[in-house]
C-alpha positions, 0 to 999 in steps of 0.5 A: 436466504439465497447467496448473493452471487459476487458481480466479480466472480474472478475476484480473490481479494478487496484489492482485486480491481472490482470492473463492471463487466461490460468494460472490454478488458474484464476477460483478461487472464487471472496472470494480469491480474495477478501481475496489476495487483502486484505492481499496485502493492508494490507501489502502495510499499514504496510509498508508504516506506518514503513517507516513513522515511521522511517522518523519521528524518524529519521528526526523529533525527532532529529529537535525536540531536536535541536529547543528545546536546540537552544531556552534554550540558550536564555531563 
């Protein structure tokens, strides 16, 4: 069975920007790529550490408070 040649032969990883190669800009240098995929990583980690955050506060804390005010009625 032949190997299925991939459409994007510059792309290194599934976060790679797949474009069909008819766009005008799939000639652009491996360096923007690198530069785009990282921003985009960036951003997703950005993201992800809010949200994160924003559990925390708002689940965690407060379960903190509560353990703690149950427990000094018995102390």
């Amino acid at each position: 069975m032949a190997a299925v040649e991939h459409p994007c032969p510059w792309s290194h990883s599934k976060w790679d920007l797949h474009l069909p190669t008819n766009y005008p800009w799939t000639g652009v240098t491996h360096q923007v790529r690198r530069v785009t995929t990282f921003i985009s990583h960036t951003l997703h980690l950005v993201y992800i550490g809010f949200l994160s955050l924003f559990i925390y506060l708002s689940y965690i804390i407060p379960l903190i408070c509560w353990i703690c005010m149950y427990v000094k009625r018995f102390l």
